[in-house]
C-alpha positions in Angstrom: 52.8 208.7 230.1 49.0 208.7 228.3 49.0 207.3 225.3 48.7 209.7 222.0 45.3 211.5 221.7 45.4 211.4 217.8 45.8 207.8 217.3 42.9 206.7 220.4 41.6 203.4 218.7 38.7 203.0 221.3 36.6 206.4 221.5 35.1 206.2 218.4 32.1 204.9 218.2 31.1 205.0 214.3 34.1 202.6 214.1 32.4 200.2 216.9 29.1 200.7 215.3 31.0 199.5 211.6 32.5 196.5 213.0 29.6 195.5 215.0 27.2 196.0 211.6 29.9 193.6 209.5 29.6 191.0 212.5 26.0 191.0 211.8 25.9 190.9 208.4 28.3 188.3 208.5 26.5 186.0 210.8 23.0 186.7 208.8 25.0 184.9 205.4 26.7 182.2 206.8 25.2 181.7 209.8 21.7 179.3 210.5 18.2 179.9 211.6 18.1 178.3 215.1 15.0 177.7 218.3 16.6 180.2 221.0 14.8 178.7 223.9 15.1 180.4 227.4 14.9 178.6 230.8 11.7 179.3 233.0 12.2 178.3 236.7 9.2 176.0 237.9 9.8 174.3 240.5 13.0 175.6 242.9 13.9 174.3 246.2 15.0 177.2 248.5 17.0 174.8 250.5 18.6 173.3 247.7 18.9 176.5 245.9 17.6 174.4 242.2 15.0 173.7 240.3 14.3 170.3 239.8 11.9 170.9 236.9 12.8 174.1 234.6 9.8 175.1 231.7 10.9 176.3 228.1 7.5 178.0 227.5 8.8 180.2 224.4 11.1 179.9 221.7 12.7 182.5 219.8 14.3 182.2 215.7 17.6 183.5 216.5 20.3 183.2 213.9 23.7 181.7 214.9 27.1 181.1 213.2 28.4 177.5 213.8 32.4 177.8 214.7 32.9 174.2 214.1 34.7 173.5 210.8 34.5 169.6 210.6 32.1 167.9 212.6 31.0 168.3 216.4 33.2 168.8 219.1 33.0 166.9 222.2 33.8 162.9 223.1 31.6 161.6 220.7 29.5 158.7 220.9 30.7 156.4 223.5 29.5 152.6 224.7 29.9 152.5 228.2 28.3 149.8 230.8 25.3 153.0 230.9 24.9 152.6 227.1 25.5 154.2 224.6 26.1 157.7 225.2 26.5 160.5 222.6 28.5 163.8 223.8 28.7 165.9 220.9 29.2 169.6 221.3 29.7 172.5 219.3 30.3 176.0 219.2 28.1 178.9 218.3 27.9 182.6 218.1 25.2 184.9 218.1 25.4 189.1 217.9 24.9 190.5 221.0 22.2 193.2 218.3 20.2 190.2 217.2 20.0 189.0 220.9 18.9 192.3 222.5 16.1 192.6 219.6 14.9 189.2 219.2 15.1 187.7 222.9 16.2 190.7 225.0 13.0 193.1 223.8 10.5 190.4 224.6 11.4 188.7 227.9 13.7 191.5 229.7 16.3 188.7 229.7 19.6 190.7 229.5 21.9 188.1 228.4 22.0 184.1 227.4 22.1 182.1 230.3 23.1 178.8 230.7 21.1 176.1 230.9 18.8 177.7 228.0 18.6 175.5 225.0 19.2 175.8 221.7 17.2 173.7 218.5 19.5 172.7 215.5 17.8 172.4 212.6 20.0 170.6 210.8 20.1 167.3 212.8 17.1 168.1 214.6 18.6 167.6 217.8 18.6 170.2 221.0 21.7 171.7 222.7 21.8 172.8 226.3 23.9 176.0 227.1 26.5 175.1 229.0 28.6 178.4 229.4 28.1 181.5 227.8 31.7 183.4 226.3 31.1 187.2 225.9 34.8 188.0 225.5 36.0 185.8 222.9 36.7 188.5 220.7 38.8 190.8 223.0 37.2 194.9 222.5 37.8 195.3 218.8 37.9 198.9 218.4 37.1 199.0 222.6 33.9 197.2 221.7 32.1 193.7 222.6 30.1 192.6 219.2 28.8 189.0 220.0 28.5 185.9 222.1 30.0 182.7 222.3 27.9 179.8 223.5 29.6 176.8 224.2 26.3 174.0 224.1 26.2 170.6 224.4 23.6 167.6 223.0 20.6 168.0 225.7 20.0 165.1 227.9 15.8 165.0 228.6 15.1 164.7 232.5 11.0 165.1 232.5 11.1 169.1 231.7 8.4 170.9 230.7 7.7 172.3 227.2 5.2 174.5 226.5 6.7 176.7 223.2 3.5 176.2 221.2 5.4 174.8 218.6 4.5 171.3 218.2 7.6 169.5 217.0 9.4 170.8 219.9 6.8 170.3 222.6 5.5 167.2 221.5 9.5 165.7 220.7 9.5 164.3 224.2 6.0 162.8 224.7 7.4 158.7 224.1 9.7 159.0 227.1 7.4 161.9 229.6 5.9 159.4 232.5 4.2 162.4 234.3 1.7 163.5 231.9 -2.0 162.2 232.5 -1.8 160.4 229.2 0.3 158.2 230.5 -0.9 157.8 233.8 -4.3 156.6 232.7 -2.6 154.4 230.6 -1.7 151.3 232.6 0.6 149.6 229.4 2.8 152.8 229.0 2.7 154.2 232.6 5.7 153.4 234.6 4.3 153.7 238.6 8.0 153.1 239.7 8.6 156.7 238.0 5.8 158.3 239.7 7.0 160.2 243.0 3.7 160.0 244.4 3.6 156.5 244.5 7.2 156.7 245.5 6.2 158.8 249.2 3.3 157.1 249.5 4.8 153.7 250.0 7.9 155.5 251.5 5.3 157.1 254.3 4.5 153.7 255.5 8.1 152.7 255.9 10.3 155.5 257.1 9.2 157.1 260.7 10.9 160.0 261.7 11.1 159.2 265.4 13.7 161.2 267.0 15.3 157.5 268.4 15.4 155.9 265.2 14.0 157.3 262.0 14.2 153.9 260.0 12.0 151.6 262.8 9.1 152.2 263.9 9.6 150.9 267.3 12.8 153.4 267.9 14.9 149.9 268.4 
């Protein structure tokens, strides 16, 4: 049996529209200005099927609501025989209206993806997106009103930032080992991290002979 016409919940939309504008407002006052930075593909191996070098060539001020009450969520920071390692993660959520006008408009991008990152201002630290949530709250009023990204403290393998804003592209320049500063600087270039010099030496040792790839006589 249907259920009763006069009390439908979910066919209203000035009702969606009202929650979705109090999610908003709500976010904007106790929220935080955050760097919404979207993942660029720039190098991708079709056999693979990944890119072993994304670019984050824009950023975008996107304002975010932090769900964590008391500190960062996560293992925290750990000493393992790698190191110390710090794992903190935390929870944020963003209006799916602020994301359609402030990131959707300009890059066509229809939704937050993981592996995008996100800059917190308050520790000045960068979170990568690790899975993005768009059901936490469950069709209020038959209605979807924001995301849930679920990040976690970015770990820096030699990708390329070209946002224009300095403290974000320049944040990784101590520890990037393929940029021609560093190349023509014998003290702080590391040739062992070069993968040019890597095949170069690796051509004169490996010979793909269809006997024995690893000798050159095909023992």
């Amino acid at each position: 049996m249907p259920v009763n016409p006069y009390f439908n919940q979910f066919g209203f939309s000035s009702e969606q529209n009202l929650i979705e504008d109090l999610v908003v407002e709500a976010i904007k006052m106790y929220g935080i200005d955050c760097y919404y930075l979207p993942r660029t593909d720039g190098t991708v191996d079709d056999l693979l099927n990944e890119d072993d070098q994304p670019v984050y060539n824009s950023y975008h001020t996107i304002e975010c609501y932090i769900r964590n009450i008391d500190s960062f969520d996560g293992e925290g920071d750990i000493l393992s025989k790698f190191g110390l390692q710090i794992r903190d993660s935390m929870t944020l959520s963003i209006s799916f209206r602020s994301y359609n006008e402030i990131i959707q408009t300009p890059t066509g991008r229809s939704r937050p993806f993981e592996g995008d990152l996100i800059y917190f201002p308050l520790n000045q630290k960068i979170f990568k997106v690790m899975h993005v949530e768009h059901e936490s709250a469950f069709y209020q009023f038959g209605s979807l009103q924001f995301y849930d990204l679920r990040v976690e403290l970015y770990e820096y393998s030699q990708e390329r930032f070209t946002t224009g804003l300095p403290e974000l592209d320049d944040k990784f320049d101590g520890d990037d080992y393929t940029t021609p500063e560093f190349r023509a600087d014998p003290d702080t270039y590391d040739p062992l991290a070069d993968n040019i010099t890597i095949e170069t030496e690796a051509d004169a040792i490996l010979d793909f002979d269809p006997k024995d790839p690893f000798s050159p006589s095909g023992w």
